[in-house]
C-alpha positions as CSV (number, residue, x, y, z in Angstrom):
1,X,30.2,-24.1,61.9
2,X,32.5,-23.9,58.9
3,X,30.5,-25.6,55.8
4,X,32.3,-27.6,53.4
5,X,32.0,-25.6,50.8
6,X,34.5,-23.2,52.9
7,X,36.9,-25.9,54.2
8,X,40.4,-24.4,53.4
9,X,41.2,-27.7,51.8
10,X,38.9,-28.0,49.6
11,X,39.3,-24.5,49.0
12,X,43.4,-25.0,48.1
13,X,42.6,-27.9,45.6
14,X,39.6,-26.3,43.9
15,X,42.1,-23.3,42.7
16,X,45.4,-26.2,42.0
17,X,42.6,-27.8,39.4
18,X,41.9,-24.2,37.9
19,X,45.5,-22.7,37.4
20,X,46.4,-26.6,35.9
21,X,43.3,-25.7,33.3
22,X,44.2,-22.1,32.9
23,X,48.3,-23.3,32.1
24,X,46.8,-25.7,29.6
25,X,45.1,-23.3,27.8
26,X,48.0,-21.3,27.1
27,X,49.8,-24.2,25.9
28,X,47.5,-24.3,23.5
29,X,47.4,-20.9,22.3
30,X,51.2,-20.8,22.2
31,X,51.4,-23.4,19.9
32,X,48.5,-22.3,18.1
33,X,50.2,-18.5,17.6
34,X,53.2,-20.6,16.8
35,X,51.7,-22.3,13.7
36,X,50.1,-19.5,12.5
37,X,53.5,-17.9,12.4
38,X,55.1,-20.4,10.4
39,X,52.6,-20.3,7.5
40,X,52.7,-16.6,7.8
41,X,57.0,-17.2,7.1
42,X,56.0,-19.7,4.9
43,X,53.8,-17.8,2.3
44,X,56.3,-14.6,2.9
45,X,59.5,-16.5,1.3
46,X,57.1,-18.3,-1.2
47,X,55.7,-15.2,-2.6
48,X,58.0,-12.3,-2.1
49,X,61.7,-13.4,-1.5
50,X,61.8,-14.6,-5.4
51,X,61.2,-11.0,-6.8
52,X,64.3,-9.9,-5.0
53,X,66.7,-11.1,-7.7
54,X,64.8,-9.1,-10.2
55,X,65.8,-5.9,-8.3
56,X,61.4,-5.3,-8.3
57,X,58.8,-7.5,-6.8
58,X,56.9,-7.1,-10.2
59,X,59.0,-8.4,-12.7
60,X,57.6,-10.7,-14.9
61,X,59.7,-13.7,-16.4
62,X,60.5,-11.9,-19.6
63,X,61.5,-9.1,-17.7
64,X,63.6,-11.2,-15.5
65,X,65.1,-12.5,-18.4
66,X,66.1,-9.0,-19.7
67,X,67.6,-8.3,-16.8
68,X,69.4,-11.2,-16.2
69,X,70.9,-10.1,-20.1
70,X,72.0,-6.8,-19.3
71,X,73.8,-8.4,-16.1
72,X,75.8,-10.7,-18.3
73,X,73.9,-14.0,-17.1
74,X,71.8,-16.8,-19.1
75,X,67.8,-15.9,-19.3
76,X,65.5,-18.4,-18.8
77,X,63.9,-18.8,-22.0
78,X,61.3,-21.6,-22.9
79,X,62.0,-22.5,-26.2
80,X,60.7,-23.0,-28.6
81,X,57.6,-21.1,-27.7
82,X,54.4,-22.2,-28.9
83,X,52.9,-19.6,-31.5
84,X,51.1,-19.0,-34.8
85,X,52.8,-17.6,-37.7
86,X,51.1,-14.3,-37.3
87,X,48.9,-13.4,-40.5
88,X,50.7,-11.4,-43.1
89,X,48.4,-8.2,-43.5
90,X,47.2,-6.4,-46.6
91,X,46.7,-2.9,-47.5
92,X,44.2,-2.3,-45.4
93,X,46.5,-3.1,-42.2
94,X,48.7,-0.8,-42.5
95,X,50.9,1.0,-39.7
96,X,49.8,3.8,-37.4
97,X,51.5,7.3,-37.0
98,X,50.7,7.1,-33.6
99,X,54.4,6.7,-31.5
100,X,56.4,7.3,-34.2
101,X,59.3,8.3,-32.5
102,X,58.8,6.0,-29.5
103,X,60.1,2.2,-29.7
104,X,58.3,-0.1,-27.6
105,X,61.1,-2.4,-27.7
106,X,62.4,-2.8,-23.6
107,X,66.3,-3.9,-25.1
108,X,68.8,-2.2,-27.0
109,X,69.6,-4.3,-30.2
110,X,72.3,-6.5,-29.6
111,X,74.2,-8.5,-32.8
112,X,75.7,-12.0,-31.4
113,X,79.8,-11.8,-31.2
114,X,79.9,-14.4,-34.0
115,X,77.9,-12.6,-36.4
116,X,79.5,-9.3,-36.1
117,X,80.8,-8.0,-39.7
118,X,82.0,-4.5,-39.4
119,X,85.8,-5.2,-38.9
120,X,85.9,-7.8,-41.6
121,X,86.9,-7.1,-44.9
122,X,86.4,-10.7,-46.7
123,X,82.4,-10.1,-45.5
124,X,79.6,-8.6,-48.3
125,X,77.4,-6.4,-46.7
126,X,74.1,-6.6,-46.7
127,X,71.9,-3.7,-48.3
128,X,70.1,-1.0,-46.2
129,X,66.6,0.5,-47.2
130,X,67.2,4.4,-48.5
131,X,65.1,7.3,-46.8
132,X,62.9,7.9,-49.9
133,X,59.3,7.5,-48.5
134,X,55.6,8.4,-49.3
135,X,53.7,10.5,-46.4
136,X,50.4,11.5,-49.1
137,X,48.4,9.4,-47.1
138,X,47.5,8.9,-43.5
139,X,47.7,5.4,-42.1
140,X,44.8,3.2,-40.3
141,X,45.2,2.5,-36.4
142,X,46.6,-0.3,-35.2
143,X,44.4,-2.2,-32.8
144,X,45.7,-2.3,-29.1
145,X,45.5,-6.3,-29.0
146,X,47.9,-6.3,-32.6
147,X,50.0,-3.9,-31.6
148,X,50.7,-6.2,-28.0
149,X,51.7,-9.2,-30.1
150,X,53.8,-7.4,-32.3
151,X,55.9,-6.0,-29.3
152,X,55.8,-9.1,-27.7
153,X,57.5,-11.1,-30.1
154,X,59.9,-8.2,-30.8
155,X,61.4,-9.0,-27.6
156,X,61.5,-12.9,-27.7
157,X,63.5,-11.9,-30.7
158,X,65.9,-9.8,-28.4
159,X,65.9,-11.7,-26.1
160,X,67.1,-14.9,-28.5
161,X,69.8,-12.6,-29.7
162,X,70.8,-11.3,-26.5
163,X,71.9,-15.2,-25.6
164,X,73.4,-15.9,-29.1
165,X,70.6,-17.7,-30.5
166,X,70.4,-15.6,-34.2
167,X,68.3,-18.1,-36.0
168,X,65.3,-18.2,-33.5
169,X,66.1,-14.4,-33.2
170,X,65.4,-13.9,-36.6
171,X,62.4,-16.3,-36.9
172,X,61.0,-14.4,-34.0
173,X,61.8,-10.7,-35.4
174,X,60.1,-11.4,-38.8
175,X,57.1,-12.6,-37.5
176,X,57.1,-9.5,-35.5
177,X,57.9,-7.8,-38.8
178,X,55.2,-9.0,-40.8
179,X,52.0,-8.8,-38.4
180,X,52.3,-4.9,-39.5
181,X,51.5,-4.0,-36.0
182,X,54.8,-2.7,-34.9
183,X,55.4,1.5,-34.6
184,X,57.8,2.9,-37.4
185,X,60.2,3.4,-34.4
186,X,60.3,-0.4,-33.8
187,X,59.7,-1.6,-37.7
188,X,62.8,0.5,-37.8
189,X,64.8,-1.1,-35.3
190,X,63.7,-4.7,-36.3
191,X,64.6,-3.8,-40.0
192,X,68.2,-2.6,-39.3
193,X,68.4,-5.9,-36.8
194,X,67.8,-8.4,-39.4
195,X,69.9,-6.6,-42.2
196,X,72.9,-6.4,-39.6
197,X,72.2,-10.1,-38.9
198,X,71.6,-11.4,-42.3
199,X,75.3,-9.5,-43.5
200,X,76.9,-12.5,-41.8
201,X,74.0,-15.4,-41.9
202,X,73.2,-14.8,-45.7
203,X,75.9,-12.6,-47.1
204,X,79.2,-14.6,-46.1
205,X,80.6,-17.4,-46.5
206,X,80.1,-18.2,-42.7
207,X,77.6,-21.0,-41.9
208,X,75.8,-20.5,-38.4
209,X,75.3,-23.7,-36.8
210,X,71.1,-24.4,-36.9
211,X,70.4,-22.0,-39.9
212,X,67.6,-24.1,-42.2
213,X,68.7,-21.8,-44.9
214,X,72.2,-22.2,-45.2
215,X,74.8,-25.5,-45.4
216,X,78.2,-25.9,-46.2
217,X,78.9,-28.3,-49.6
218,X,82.7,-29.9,-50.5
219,X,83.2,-29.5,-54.4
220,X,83.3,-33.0,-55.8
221,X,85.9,-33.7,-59.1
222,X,83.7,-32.2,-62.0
223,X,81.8,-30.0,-60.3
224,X,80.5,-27.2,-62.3
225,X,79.3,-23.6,-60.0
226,X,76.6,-23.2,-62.4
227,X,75.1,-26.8,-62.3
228,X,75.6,-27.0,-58.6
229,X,72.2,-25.1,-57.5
230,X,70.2,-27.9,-59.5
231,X,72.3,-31.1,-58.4
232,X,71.5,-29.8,-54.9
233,X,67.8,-28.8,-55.1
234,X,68.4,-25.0,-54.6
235,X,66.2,-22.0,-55.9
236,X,68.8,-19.7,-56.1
237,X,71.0,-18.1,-58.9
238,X,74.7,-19.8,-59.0
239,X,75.5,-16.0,-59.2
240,X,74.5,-15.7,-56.1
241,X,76.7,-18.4,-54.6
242,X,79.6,-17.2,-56.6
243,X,79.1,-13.7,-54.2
244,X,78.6,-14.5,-50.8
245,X,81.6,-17.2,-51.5
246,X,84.0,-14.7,-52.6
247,X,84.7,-16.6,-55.3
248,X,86.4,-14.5,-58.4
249,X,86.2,-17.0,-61.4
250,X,83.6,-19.5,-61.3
251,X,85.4,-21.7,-63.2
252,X,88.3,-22.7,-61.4
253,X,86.7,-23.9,-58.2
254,X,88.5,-27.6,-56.9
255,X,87.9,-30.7,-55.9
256,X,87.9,-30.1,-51.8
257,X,86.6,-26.7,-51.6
258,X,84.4,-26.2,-49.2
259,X,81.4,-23.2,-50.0
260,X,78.3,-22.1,-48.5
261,X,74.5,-22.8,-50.1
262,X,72.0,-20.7,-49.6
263,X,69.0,-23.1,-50.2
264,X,66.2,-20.4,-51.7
265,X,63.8,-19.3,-53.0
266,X,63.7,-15.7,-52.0
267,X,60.8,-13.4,-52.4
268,X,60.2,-9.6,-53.2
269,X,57.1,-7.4,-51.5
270,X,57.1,-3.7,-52.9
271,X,55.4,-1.4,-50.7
272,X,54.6,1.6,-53.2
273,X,53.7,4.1,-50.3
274,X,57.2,4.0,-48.9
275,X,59.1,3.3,-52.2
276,X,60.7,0.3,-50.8
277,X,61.2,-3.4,-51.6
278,X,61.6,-6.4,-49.1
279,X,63.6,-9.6,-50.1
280,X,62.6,-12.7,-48.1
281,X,64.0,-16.5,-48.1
282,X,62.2,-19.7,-48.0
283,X,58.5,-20.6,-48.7
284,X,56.2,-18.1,-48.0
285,X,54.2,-19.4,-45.5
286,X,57.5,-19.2,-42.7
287,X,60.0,-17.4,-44.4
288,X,62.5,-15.1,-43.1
289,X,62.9,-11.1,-43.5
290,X,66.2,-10.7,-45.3
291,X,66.7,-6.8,-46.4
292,X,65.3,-3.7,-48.2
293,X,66.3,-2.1,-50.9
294,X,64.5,1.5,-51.9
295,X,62.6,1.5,-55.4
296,X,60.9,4.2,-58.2
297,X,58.0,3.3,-59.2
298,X,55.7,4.4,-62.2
299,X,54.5,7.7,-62.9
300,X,50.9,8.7,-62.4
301,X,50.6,5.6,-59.9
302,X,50.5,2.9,-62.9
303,X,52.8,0.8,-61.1
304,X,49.8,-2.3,-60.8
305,X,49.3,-4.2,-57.4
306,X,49.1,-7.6,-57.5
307,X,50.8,-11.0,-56.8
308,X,53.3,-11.6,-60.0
309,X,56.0,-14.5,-60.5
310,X,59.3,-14.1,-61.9
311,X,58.7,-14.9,-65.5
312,X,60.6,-18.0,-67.6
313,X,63.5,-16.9,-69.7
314,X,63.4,-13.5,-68.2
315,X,66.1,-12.7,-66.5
316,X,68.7,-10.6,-68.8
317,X,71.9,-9.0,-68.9
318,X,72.6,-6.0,-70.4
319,X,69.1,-6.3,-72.0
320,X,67.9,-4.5,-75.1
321,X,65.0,-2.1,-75.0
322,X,62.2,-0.5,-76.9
323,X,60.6,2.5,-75.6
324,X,56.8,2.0,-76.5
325,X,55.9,5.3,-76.4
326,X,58.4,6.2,-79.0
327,X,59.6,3.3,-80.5
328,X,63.4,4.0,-79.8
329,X,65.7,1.1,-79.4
330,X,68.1,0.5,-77.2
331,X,71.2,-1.8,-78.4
332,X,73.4,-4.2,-75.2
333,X,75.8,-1.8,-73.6
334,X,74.4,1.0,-74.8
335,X,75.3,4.1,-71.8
336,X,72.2,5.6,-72.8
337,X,69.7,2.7,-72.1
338,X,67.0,3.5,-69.4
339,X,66.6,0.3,-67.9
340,X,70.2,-0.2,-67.2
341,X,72.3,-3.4,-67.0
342,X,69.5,-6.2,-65.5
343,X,65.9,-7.1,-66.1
344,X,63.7,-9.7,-64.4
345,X,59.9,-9.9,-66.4
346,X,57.1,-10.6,-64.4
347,X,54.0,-12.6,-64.9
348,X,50.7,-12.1,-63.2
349,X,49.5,-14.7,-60.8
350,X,46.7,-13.4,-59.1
351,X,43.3,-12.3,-60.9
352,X,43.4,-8.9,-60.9
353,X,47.1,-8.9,-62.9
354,X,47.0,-12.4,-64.3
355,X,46.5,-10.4,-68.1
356,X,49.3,-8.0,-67.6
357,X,52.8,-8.3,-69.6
358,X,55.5,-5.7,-70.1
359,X,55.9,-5.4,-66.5
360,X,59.4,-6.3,-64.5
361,X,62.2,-4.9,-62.2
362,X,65.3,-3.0,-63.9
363,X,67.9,-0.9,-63.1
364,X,68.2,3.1,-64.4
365,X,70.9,5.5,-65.3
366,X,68.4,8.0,-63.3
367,X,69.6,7.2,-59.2
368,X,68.0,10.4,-59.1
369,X,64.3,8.8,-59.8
370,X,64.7,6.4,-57.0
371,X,62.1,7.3,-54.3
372,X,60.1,9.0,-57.1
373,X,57.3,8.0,-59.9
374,X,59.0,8.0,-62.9
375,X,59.3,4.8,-64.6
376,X,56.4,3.4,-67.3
377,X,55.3,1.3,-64.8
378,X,57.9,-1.0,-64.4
379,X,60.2,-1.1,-60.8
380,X,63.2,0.5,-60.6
381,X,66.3,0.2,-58.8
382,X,69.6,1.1,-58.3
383,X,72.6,-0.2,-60.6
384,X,74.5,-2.6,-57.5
385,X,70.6,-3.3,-56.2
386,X,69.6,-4.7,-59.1
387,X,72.3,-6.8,-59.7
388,X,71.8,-8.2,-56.1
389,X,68.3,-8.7,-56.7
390,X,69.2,-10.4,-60.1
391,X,71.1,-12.8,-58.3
392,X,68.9,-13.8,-56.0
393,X,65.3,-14.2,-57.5
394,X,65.1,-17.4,-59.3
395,X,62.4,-18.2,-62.7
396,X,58.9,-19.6,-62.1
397,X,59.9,-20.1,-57.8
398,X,59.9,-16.2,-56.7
399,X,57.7,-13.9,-56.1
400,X,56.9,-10.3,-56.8
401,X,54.1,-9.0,-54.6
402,X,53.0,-5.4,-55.4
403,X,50.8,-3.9,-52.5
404,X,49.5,-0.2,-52.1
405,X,50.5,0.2,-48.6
């Protein structure tokens, strides 16, 4: 007798109800494989595909930017970026030997079409730093962190130049400039960036559009050159703006002329160990770097460090001079006078100078001695250096900082 656990019947629909469960179930595991695909996809273009417009997955965005420059396109750059002035150093932070002769910087420097200067004849160029340098002493590290920052905002300053932005450029390349972090390799690039950049933004008559520095002024009926700085507020020399205007006699400006202002004041640091001075513009807690110019110093190292101030009725031409070792005088004019055509006395400021007189920048019918300790004391420079220099530094607004480093 057949039970009816063996009927065929019951048999057939028993195994219909188990394949409809077992097709179910694969249902749901093919949809189940198919949404785990689709993330899979999903994360895959959201974290991968980007990175292949940078020619390497591990780009980051400033190196995507830098590539993006070299290929002719716009980077991506967030401006302005949020960051403190770095902290102008002293002495005691001074550069490192270490990768002397390597630059960190990741870009070639580039100089914006519209301040290019070479090919124009009309444009004053600005001075370059001369070799003369000091090696008698070793210099202190750099620490890792310092040296980071000071690369880093090297190449925001690239990168700014690289897509014709010269004024945040050159905000950005001095602060790299003054953290005192940066290689001589890359001090030395940065250095001949901002001269190159400053021959047009400074030295010409050219205004670049956004520079806080510079403006263009319309001579008004009665304007006199040399009263002009003071109607306008400047801290600069008229001199000055008689030069980078091209203008041959100051007195026969006219009524419609239009002429660049350079608003001032600019400052001077002497390093003594590299026999070099560096003029900056503006107020000194965000001023700009504008050029170098190499220096002699005194003999025996009695050139004093210190903060100073241009002094008040100072500033002479053709000056005469009294050796105080040997009492000799030296009349105006005179071929034979050591400290040349132009001096600018300085005043002490801070406490360790504050009593000093007798101390100021010249020129010197010795080139030679530039790079050298030769002087009395006093800082030296060349004839067309000083006269520059002259021009620029204004009475009781510039400064004169002497450091050791």
């Amino acid at each position: 007798m057949t039970l009816p656990s063996q009927h065929g019947r019951i048999a057939s629909r028993r195994s219909y109800m188990y394949q409809r469960r077992r097709s179910r179930r694969g249902r749901l595991l093919l949809v189940g494989i198919i949404i785990v695909a689709i993330c899979i996809a999903g994360w895959y273009f959201l974290y991968f595909l980007p990175g292949q417009d940078d020619e390497a997955g591990d780009l980051n965005p400033q190196d995507r930017n830098l590539v993006a420059a070299e290929n002719g396109s716009t980077p991506s750059i967030q401006s302005p970026r949020p960051i403190e002035h770095p902290v102008r150093t002293s002495s005691s932070q001074a550069q490192s030997n270490e990768a002397v002769d390597q630059p960190q910087v990741r870009l070639e420097p580039v100089i914006p079409s519209e301040t290019t200067t070479s090919t124009d004849p009309g444009v004053r160029q600005s001075p370059q730093v001369g070799e003369h340098t000091s090696v008698s002493e070793p210099r202190e590290p750099i620490d890792p962190q310092q040296r980071d920052r000071a690369v880093e905002l090297m190449n925001s300053g690239m990168e700014y130049l690289n897509v014709n932005k010269p004024v945040e450029g050159r905000q950005y390349l001095t602060f790299a400039l003054d953290t005192g972090a940066l290689g001589s390799g890359d001090e030395r690039i940065v250095r001949e960036q901002l001269t190159a950049l400053n021959a047009q933004m400074i030295f010409s008559p050219e205004v670049i559009s956004g520079d806080p520095y510079a403006q263009q002024y319309t001579i008004a009926s009665g304007d006199v050159l040399s009263q002009i700085p003071r109607k306008q507020g400047l801290s600069v020399d008229w001199r000055f703006l008689q030069s980078i205007n091209n203008i041959t006699d100051p007195r026969r400006i006219r009524a419609g002329q239009r002429i660049k202002l350079i608003t001032g004041p600019f400052h001077a640091v002497v390093h003594k160990r590299d026999f070099r001075m560096d003029i900056y513009l503006g107020e000194i807690s965000d001023w700009i770097y504008v050029c170098s110019f190499p220096v002699g110093l005194g003999e025996y190292n009695s050139t004093p460090t210190g903060m100073f101030q241009v002094r008040l009725h100072s500033k002479l031409i053709n000056p005469q001079w009294v050796n105080p070792r040997t009492g000799k005088r030296y009349e105006s004019d005179d071929p034979d006078n050591p400290i040349g055509e132009r001096w600018i006395g300085l005043q002490g400021v801070s406490e360790a100078v504050r009593d000093l007189s007798g101390y100021g920048l010249h020129g010197t019918i010795e080139p030679e001695s530039i790079g050298k300790e030769s002087s009395l004391g006093c800082i030296r420079l060349r004839a067309d250096d000083v006269e520059l220099v002259y021009q620029m530094l204004v009475e009781e607004r510039s400064t004169v900082e002497i450091r050791a480093d």
